[in-house]
C-alpha positions in Angstrom: -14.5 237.8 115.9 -13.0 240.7 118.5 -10.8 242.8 117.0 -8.6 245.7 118.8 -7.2 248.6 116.6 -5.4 251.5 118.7 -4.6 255.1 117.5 -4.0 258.5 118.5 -6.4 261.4 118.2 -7.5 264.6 119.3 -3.9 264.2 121.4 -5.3 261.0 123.3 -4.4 257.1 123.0 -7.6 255.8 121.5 -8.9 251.6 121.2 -11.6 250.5 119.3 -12.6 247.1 120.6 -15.2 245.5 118.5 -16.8 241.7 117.6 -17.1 241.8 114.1 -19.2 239.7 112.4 -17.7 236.9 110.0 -17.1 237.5 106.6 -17.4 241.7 107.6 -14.1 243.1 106.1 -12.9 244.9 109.4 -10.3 246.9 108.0 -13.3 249.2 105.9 -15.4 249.3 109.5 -12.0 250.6 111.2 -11.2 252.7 108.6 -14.7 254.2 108.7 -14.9 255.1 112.5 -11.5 256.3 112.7 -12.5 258.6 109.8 -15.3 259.9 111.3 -13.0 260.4 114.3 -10.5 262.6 111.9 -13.6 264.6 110.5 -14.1 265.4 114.2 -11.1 267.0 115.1 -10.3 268.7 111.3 -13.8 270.4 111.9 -13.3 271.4 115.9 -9.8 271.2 116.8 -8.5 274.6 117.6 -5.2 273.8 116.7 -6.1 273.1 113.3 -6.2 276.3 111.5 -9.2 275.4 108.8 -11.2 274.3 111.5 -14.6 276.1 111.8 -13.7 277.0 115.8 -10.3 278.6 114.8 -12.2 280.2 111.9 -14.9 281.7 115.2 -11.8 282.6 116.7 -10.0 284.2 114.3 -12.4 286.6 113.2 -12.5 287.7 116.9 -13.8 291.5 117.2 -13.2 292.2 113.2 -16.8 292.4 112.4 -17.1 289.2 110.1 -19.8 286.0 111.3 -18.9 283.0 110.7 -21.3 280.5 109.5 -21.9 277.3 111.4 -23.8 274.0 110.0 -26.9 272.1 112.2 -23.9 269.7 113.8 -21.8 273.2 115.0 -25.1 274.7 116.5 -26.4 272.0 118.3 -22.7 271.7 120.1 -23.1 275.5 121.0 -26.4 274.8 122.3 -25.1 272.6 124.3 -22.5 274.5 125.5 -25.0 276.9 126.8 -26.7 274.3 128.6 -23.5 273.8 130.7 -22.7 277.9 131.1 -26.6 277.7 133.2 -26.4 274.9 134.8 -22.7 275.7 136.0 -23.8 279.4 137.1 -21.1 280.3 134.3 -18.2 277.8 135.7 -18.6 275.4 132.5 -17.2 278.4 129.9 -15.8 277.8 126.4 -14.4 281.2 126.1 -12.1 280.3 128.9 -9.6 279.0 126.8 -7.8 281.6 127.0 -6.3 281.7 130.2 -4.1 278.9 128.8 -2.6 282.2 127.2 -0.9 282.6 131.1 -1.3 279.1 133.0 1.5 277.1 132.1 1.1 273.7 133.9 4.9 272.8 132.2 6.4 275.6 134.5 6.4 275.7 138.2 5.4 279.3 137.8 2.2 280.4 138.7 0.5 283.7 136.0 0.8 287.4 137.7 -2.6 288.8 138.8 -1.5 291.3 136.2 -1.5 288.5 133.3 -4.7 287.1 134.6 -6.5 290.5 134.7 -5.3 291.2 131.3 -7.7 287.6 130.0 -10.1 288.5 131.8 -12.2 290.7 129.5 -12.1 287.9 126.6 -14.1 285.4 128.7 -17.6 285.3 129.1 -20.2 283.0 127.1 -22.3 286.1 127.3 -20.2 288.1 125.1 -21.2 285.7 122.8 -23.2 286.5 119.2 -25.2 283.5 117.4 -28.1 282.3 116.1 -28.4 278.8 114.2 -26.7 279.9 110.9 -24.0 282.3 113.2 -20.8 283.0 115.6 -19.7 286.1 116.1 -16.8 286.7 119.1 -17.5 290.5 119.6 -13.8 291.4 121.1 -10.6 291.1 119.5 -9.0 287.8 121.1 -11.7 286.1 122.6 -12.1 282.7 121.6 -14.6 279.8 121.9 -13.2 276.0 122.1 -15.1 272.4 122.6 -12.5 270.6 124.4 -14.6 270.3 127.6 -16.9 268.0 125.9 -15.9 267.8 122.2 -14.1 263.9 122.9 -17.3 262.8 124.7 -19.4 263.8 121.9 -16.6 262.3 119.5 -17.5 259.0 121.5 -21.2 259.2 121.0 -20.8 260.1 117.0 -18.2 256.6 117.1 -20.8 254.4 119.3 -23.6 255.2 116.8 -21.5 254.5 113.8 -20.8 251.2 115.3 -24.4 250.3 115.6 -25.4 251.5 111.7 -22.3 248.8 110.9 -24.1 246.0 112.7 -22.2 246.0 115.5 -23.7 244.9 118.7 -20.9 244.6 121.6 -18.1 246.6 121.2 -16.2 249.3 123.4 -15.1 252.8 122.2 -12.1 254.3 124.1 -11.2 258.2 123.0 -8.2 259.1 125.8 -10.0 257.8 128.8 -13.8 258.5 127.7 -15.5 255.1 127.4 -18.7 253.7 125.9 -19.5 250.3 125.9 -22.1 248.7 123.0 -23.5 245.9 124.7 -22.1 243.0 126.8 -19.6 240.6 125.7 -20.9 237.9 123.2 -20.8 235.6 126.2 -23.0 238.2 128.2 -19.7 239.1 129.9 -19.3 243.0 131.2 -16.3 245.2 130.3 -14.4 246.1 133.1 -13.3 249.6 133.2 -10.3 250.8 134.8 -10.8 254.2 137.0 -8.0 256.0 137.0 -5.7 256.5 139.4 -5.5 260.0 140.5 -2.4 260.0 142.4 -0.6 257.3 140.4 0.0 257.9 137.0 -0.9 254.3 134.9 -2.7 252.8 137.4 -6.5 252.3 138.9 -7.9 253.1 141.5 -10.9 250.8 140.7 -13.0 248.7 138.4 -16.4 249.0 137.3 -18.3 246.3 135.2 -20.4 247.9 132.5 -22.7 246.0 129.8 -23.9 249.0 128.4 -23.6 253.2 128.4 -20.5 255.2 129.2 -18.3 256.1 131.6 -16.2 258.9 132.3 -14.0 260.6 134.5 -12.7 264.2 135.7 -9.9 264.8 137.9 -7.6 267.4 139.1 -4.2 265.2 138.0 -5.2 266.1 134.3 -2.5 269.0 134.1 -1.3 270.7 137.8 2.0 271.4 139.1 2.5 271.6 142.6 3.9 274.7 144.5 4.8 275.4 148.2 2.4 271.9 149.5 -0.3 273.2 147.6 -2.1 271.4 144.0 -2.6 274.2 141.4 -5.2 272.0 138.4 -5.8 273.2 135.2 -9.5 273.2 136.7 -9.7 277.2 136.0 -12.6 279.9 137.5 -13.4 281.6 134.3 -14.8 284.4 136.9 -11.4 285.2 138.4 -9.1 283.5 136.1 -7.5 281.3 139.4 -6.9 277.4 139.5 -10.0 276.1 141.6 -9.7 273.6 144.4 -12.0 271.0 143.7 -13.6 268.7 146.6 -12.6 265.7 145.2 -9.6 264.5 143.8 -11.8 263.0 140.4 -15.3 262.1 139.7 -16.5 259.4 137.4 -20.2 258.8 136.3 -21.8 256.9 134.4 -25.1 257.8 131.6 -26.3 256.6 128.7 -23.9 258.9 126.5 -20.3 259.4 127.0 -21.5 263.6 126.4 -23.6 263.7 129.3 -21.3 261.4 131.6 -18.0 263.8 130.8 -20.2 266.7 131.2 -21.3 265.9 134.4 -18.5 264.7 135.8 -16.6 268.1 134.7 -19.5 270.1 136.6 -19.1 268.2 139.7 -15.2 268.8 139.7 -16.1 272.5 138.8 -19.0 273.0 141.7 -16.5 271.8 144.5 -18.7 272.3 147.5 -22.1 270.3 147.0 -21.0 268.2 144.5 -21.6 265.5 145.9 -24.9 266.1 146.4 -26.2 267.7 143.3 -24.5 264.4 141.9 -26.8 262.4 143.7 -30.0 264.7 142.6 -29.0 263.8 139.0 -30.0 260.3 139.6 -26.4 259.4 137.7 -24.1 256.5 139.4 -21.5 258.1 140.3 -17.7 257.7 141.7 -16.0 260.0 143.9 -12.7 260.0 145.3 -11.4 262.3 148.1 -8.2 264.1 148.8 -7.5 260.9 150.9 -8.2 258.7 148.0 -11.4 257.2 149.9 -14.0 256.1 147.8 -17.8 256.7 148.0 -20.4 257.2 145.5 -23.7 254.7 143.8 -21.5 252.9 141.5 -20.6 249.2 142.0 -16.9 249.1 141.7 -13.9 246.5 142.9 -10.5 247.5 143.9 -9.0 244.1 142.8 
């Protein structure tokens, strides 16, 4: 039997859509995955204040390491992985500049405010080894919300499978895996969103397997004098970037790598394209003029 539960998490609208097998109690399943979900964000969510990433940040430049479990290094690791292959663009110590873009306002930081951040960010800066985090200068801070849903995806799609579940689709705000076809062999089709349209898509993609997801510059903006200011932010100079495309979607086996990838190609700007096509990942592009190009299959209907 398909069964739909919908929550909120990690500040997102979230479905679970799974066939559940008769005489499965799907209220214990549900209750498991969203759970796991919970454990997620109470362990990584900066703006919970026993988390071990507001614990990191918190002892900022006062001399004390904090000590992070196999799970916490392997998501630093990553984020290393993403600091080199972004020539430092991908960088969770940019957080901070939230501190003076406010995409609520129509007013754009001082250079002033933005030169004051600037010496907390860099992943360099950063001291760890498997067991460690240490942020060496008062205020920094480190934070996994470029890829912490995505990875929140993966941990759910997994889960699914040790429950016996073989077609189901996991929805954290947007970030999509899929476990299988339909029953009936069926695809899912996904909804691309719209990036000039709030609620809407732009297109449809049929997926029987893997994840999709998508970056855009209509995330958080505001617009001033004609001109698009995204919360896409150059860690190096502290400035809203101007992306080449209005949003990216790819698809990959995980919903990590396919949100990772489609941030770095929304962060590289000139050449995305291209380096998207080296990666061998289907991919979805759309332009400043809403055009649509890319290797994925996708219907505007």
């Amino acid at each position: 039997m398909r069964v739909t539960r919908s929550f909120k998490a990690m500040g997102s609208p979230c479905e679970l859509q799974l066939y559940i097998k008769e005489g499965t109690d799907p209220d214990a399943i549900f209750q498991d995955l969203i759970g796991e979900v919970v454990r997620f964000e109470d362990k990584y969510s900066r703006y919970k204040s026993n988390s071990v990433i507001s614990q990191i940040n918190a002892s900022a430049g006062s001399g004390t390491v904090v000590p992070i479990d196999a799970e916490a290094a392997k998501l630093f690791d990553y984020a290393d992985a993403l600091y080199q292959q972004s020539d430092g663009l991908f960088d969770i110590t940019s957080g901070v500049l939230r501190e003076v873009w406010d995409f609520r306002s129509a007013d754009l930081p001082s250079e002033s405010d933005i030169e004051a951040v600037l010496p907390l960010i860099g992943w360099h800066y950063v001291e760890r080894d498997d067991g460690h985090v240490y942020l060496p200068r008062e205020g920094m801070q480190v934070d996994f919300g470029g890829f912490g849903k995505e990875y929140a995806v993966d941990l759910l799609a997994s889960r699914c499978v040790d429950n016996d579940i073989q077609h189901g689709m996991v929805n954290l705000g947007g970030d999509v895996r899929v476990i299988g076809p339909h029953p009936d062999g069926a695809s899912w089709r996904i909804g691309i969103q719209h990036p000039r349209a709030h609620g809407k898509t732009i297109a449809i993609i049929d997926l029987h397997g893997g994840a999709v997801a998508t970056s855009g510059d209509y995330e958080r903006f505001m617009l001033i004098d004609g001109r698009r200011y995204c919360h896409l932010l150059d860690p190096k100079t502290g400035h809203s970037l101007e992306p080449e495309f209005a949003s990216v979607s790819v698809l990959a086996d995980s919903c990590l790598l396919a949100g990772s990838f489609s941030t770095l190609a929304m962060l590289m700007r000139e050449g995305a394209a291209e380096w998207l096509q080296s990666t061998g990942l289907p991919h979805l592009l759309v332009d400043k003029t809403l055009a649509l190009s890319g290797s994925i299959g996708f219907r505007t209907d």
